[in-house]
N, C-alpha and C positions, 0 to 999 in steps of 0.2 A: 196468100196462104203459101205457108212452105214448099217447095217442090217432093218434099220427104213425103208430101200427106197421101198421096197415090201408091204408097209403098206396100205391093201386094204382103206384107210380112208383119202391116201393121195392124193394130186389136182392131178387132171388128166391132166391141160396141163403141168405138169410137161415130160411127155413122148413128148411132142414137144422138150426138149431139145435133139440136137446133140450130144453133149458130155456130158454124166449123170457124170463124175466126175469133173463137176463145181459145180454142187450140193454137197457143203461142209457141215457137222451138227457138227464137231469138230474144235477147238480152232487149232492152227496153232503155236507151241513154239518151236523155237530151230532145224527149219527144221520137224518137226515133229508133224502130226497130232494128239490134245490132245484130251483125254473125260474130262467130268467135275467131279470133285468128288465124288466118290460113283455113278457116271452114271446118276448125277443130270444134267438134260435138262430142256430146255423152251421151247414152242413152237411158232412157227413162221406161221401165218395167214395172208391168200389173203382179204387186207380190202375191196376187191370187192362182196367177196363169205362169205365171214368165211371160207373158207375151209382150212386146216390145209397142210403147203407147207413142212415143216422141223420139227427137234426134235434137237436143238442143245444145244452144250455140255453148262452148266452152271458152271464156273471157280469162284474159290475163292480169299482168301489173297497168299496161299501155292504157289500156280501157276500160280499168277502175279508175286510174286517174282520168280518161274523159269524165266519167259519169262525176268524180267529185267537182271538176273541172264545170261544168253545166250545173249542178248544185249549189254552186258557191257564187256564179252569174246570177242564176234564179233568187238567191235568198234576198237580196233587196228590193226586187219588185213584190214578192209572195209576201214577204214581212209586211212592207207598205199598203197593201190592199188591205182595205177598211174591215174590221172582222168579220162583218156582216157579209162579204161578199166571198170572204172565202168557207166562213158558212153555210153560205148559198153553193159553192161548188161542193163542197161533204154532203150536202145533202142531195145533190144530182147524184152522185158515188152512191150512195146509200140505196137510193132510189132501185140503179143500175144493177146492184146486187142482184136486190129484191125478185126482179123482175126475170133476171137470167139466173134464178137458185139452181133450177132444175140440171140446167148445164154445167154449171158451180161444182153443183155434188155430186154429177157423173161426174166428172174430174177428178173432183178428190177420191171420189172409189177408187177409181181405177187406178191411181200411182199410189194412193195409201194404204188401201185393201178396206175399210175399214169401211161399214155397213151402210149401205146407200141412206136409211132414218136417222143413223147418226150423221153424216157430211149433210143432211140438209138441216140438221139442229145444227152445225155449225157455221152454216153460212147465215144462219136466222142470227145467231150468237152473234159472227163476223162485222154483220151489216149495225147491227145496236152499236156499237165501239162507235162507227162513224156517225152516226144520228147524234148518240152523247156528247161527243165532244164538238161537234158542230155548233150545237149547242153552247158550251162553252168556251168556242171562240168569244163568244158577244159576252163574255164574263168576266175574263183573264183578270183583270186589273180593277179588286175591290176594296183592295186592301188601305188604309187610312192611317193618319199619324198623329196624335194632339200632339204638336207642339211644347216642349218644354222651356223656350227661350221665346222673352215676350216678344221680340223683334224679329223672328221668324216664322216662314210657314214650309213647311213638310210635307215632300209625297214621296212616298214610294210606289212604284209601279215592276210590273214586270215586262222582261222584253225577252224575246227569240234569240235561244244560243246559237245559233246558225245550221250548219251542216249536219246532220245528224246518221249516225251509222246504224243498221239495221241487221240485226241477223235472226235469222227465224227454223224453226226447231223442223220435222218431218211428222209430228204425229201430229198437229192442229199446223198445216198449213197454211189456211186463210184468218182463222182467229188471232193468230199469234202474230201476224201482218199489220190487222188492223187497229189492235189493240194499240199496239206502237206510233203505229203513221198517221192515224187518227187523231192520235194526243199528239205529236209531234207537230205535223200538218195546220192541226188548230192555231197551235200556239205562233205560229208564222216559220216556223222553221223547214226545210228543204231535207230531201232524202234521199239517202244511198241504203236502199238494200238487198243484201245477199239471201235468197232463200236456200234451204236445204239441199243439195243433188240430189235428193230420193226424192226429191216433192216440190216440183220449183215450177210447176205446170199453173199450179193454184196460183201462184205469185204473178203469173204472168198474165194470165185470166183478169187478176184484178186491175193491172196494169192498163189493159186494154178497156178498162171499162173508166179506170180513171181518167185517161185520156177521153173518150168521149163524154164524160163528164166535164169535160174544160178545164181539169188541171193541167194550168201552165207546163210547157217543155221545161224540163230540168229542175220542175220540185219532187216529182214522182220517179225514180229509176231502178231499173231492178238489174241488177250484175248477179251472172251464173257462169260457175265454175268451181273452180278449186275453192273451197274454205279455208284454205292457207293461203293462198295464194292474197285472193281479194279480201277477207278479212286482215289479216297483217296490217296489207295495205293502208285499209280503213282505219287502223288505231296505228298508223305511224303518224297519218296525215296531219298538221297541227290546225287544217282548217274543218275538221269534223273535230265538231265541240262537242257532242255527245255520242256515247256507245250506248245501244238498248240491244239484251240476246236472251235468250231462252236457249236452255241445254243445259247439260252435264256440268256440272260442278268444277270437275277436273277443267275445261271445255274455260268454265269461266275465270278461274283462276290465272289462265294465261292472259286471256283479253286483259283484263285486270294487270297485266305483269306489261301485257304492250303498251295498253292506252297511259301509263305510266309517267312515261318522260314528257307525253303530251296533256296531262292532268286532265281528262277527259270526265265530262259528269258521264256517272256508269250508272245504269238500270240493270239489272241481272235479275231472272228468275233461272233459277237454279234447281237442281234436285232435290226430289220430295224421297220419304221415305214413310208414311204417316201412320200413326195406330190409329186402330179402331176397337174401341173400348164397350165393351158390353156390360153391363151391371144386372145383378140376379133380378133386379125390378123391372127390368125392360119386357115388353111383348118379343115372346122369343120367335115371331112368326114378322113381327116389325122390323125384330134389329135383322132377320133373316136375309128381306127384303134388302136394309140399307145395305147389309154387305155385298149383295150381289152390284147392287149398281157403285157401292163404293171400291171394289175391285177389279168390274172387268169390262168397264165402259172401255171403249176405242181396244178394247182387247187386251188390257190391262198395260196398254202401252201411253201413260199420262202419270204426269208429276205429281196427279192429289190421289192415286191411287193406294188404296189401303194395302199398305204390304205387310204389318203386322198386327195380327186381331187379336185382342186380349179379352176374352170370355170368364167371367165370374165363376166360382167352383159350382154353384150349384144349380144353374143353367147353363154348363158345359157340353154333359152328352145330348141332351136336347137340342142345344142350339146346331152340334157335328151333325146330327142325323139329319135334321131339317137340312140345314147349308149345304150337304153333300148330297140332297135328292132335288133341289134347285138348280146344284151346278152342273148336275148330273145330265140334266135336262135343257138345257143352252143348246140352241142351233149355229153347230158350225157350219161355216159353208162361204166361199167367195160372195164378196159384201155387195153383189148384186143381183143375188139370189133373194128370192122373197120371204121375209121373217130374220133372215140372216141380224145373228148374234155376236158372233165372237168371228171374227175375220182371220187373214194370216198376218203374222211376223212379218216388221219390215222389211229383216235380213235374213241371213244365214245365223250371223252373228249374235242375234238374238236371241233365235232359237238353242242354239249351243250354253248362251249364257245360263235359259233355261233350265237348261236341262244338267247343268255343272248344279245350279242351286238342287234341284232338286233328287240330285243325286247325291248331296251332299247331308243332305237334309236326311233321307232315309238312313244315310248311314249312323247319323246319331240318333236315331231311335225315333225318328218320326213316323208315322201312321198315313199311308195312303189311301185315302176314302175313296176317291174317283180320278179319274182321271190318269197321268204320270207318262205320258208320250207323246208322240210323234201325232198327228188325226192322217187319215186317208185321203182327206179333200185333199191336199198336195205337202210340198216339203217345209214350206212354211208355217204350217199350221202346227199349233200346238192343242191336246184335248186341254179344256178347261180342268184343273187340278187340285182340288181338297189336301192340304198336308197339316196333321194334327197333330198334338203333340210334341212341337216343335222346337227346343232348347232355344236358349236363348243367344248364342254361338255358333248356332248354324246361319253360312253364309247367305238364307232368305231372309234371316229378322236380322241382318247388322248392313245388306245390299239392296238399294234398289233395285227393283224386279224388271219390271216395265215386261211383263207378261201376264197370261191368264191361269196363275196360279198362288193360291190362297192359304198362306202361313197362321195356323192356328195353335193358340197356346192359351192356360186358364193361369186366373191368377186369384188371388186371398182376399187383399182388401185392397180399398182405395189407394193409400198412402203406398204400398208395394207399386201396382200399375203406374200409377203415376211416375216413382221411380227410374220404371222399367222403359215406360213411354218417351220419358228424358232424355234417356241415353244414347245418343244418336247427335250427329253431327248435321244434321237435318232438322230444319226448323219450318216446314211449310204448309203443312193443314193437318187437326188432328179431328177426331170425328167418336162424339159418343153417345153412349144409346143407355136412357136412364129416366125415369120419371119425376125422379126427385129435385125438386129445384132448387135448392141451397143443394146439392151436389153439384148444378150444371154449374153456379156464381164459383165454388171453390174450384173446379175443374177449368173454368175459364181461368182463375186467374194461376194456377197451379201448370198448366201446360204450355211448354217454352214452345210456342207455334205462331205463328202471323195470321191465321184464320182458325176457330174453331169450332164445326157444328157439332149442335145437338140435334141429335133424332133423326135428320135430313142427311139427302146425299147433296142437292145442288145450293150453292150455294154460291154461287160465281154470278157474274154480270157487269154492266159497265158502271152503273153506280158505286159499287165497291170497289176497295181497295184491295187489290190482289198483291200476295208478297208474302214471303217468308221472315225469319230471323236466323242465327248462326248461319251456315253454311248453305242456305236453302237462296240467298241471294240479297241483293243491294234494290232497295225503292220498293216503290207501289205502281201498279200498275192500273186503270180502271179508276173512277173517281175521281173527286177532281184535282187527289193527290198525283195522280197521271200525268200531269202536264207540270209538272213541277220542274221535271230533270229536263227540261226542256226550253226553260227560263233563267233567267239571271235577275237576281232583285237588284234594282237601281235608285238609290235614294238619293232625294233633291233637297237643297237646303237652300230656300227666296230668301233674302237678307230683307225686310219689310221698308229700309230706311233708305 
C-alpha cells in the first residue's frame, strides 16, 4: 500500500473499503507496480466533496515506452496460448470483479461522483464484456472458404494485430476498460492503456485484479498521466497496431491524425448527440418515464444521452407538465448518499458549459420549467433542468450537453422530425416513443444512427454492437463485431498437387 494512504487529508470513506489494496496510486507496467518519474503524482478528487481520494503516479514518454516495451515481449507467448486457456484467465477476471463490486463501485463513486446504484450497475455491466468475449476466444476462427480452383484448398483464419492502444473516457470508468481489453485480450493481443486523470483509480482497481487472475506480466498495463503525453506516444509507436478511445469527437479526430503515418486499425466511439422522438400515440406517462432515464442516467454526463426531445404538437403540454414535475422531483445529493439520483459535475468545466447552453437557450425564447442553476449540495452540482421551447439554434440542440438538463421542442409530422433529428454531425443512438409499428420499420430505416430504440431506454450490452455512423465514430464495439479491429484476416491458398 502506498505510503500516501495514512495521509490524515485523505476521504474518509475511503476506510469503507474491504480490501485497501484496490486502492492503486501507481502505474501498473510489466506485472509491476510503477511510480512516476521523480515520484511526480496528480491528484485524484471526490467531485462530490473536493476531498483529495489518491496521489497517483504521473508517467512520462520513458515509461510509455517501458509499458509498450513489455507489451510487445508478452504478445507472443499471450497470442500462442491455446484460446481456451486464456479464456480460462477472462473468466478468473470476471470472476474477481464480481466478487469485489462492492469496492469497485465505492471507487468509482468517489472519483466519479456518480450514484453509488449506478457504479454497481456498471461494474455488473463491466464484468459481462469479459465473460462474453472469454467466450469468444474459443470462437475467433469460423469462417470457411469453397474453393474456386479444383486444385486448391482455402482457409482463412484470423490472427492477433499485436500491441493494442487503449484510451478510456472519465464518465464509465470500468465499462469503457473492459469493453475494449476484453475484446482485445480474447483475440490474443496485448495492451497499453491510458485511463482518464479524473478517473484512473477504477483502471487500476481492475489492474490489480487482473493480475491475481494470472494475467501474464506485460499483457495487461495501465500508464497514468498526461493524455498528451502517453497517448501521442501510443499512436506514434509503429509496434501498437491498434488504437481503441472513447471521447470527444474533437479528441478523436486527432488520434486519427496521429495514428496516421502508422495506419493503425482505429475503433473510436465518439460523441453522441441523440433525439428523442415522442409521437401523439405514445403513453405520455411512458415516454415521461423513458426521458427521465434517457437523459440524466450518470447525470447526464454519457454519450447516449438524449440531448434533443422532439414532442408531437398535441401531446406537447402534457408531456412539459408531467417531464417537469419528474425532474422536479430527482434527488440531488453526493452519489453516496442514499436514494442519490443526479450526482455532481466532473469538473468546473462542465458546469460552466452548462450553464453557457443554457443561458443561451433562454435568451432565444426558451421556457424554464425547473430547475436553471447551480444546487446547494456543492459547486459541482447542477439542479436537474426542463428547457422548453427550445429553437432549433440554440447551442443545447446543435452541442453535446453531457449534463442534467433537458432540451425540449415540438414538432408537426413525422417527415419534419426526422429532418430535424438528421441534422447533426452525430450519428450514435436515436431513441423513439410510438405504438405504431410500420412507424417504428420506417423510423428505423429513416434515422442516420448506429443504434435505434423503440420505447426502451437500455439497450446496450455485450452482445450487441455498440457504435455510431458519421461523426459519432469508427467500428463496433460489444458483439462479436468487437473483436474484429483487433484481427487481421490471413488467407491460405494449399496447392493440392
Amino acid at each position: 500500500m502506498s505510503a500516501h494512504f495514512a495521509r490524515p487529508d485523505r476521504h474518509p470513506d475511503i476506510d469503507r473499503l474491504t480490501d485497501r489494496r484496490m486502492l492503486r496510486e501507481l502505474a501498473y507496467i510489466d506485472g509491476h507496480w510503477t511510480a512516476g518519474q521523480a515520484g511526480q503524482t496528480f491528484e485524484v478528487r471526490d467531485p462530490a466533496t473536493g476531498a483529495a481520494i489518491a496521489w497517483v503516479a504521473r508517467l512520462g514518454v520513458e515509461q510509455t515506452d517501458q509499458a509498450i516495451d513489455a507489451a510487445a515481449r508478452a504478445f507472443p507467448g499471450w497470442r500462442d496460448l491455446p484460446p481456451r486457456e486464456r479464456s480460462a484467465r477472462l473468466c478468473r477476471w470476471h470472476d474477481l470483479i464480481l466478487t469485489a463490486k462492492e469496492d469497485l463501485a465505492l471507487i468509482m463513486t468517489l472519483e466519479q461522483g456518480k450514484p453509488l446504484a449506478e457504479s454497481r450497475g456498471e461494474i455488473d455491466y463491466a464484468a459481462s464484456f469479459i465473460e462474453w468475449y472469454a467466450e469468444e476466444a474459443k470462437r475467433l476462427n469460423v469462417e470457411s472458404v469453397t474453393s474456386h480452383l479444383a486444385d486448391a484448398e482455402m482457409m482463412v483464419r484470423r490472427e492477433a494485430v499485436g500491441v493494442v492502444g487503449v484510451v478510456t473516457p472519465w464518465n464509465f470508468p470500468s465499462a469503457m476498460l473492459t469493453r475494449k481489453a476484453a475484446a482485445a485480450l480474447a483475440a490474443g493481443c496485448t495492451i497499453v492503456a491510458h485511463p482518464s486523470s479524473e478517473t484512473p483509480l477504477s483502471a487500476l482497481a481492475l489492474a490489480e485484479l487482473a493480475d491475481r487472475a494470472g494475467i501474464p506480466a506485460g499483457v495487461f498495463n495501465i500508464v497514468t498521466g498526461d493524455a498528451a503525453t502517453i497517448v501521442g506516444r501510443l499512436c506514434e509507436d509503429a509496434r501498437v497496431r491498434a488504437m481503441s478511445f472513447t471521447g470527444s469527437t474533437e479528441i478523436g479526430r486527432l488520434i486519427a491524425a496521429q495514428c496516421a503515418p502508422t495506419v493503425k486499425s482505429l475503433v473510436m466511439e465518439l460523441g453522441g448527440h441523440a433525439p428523442l422522438i415522442v409521437f401523439a400515440d405514445a403513453d405520455v406517462e411512458r415516454a415521461v418515464d423513458i426521458a427521465i432515464g434517457a437523459k440524466f442516467a450518470t447525470s447526464g454526463q454519457d454519450c447516449l444521452a438524449a440531448n434533443r426531445i422532439y414532442v408531437e404538437r398535441p401531446v406537447y403540454d402534457a408531456f412539459c407538465k408531467a417531464f417537469a414535475e419528474k425532474i422536479a422531483a430527482l434527488k440531488v445529493a453526493p452519489g453516496l448518499e442514499s436514494d442519490a439520483e443526479i450526482g455532481p459535475l466532473m469538473h468546473e468545466r462542465a458546469v460552466r458549459k452548462v450553464e453557457e447552453q443554457v443561458e443561451d437557450a433562454l435568451k432565444r425564447g426558451s421556457r424554464c420549467l425547473t430547475g436553471g442553476g447551480r444546487h446547494e449540495a456543492g459547486p459541482l452540482f447542477y439542479r436537474p433542468t426542463l428547457l422548453t421551447d427550445v429553437p432549433d439554434d440554440a447551442l443545447v440542440m446543435r452541442e453535446e450537453t453531457f449534463g442534467p438538463v433537458a432540451a425540449v421542442t415540438s414538432f408537426e409530422t413525422e417527415e419534419e422530425v426526422v429532418v430535424r433529428a438528421n441534422d447533426t454531425e452525430y450519428g450514435l443512438v436515436a431513441y423513439v416513443v410510438t405504438r405504431d409499428g410500420a412507424r417504428m420499420l420506417r423510423l428505423g430505416r429513416a434515422l442516420e444512427y448506429g443504434m435505434v430504440a423503440f420505447n426502451r431506454v437500455k439497450i446496450t450490452g455485450a452482445p450487441i454492437p455498440f457504435g455510431g455512423v458519421k461523426q459519432s465514430g469508427l467500428g463496433r464495439e460489444g458483439s462479436r463485431h468487437g473483436i474484429e479491429a483487433f484481427t487481421e484476416l490471413k488467407y491460405l491458398c494449399l496447392d493440392l498437387n
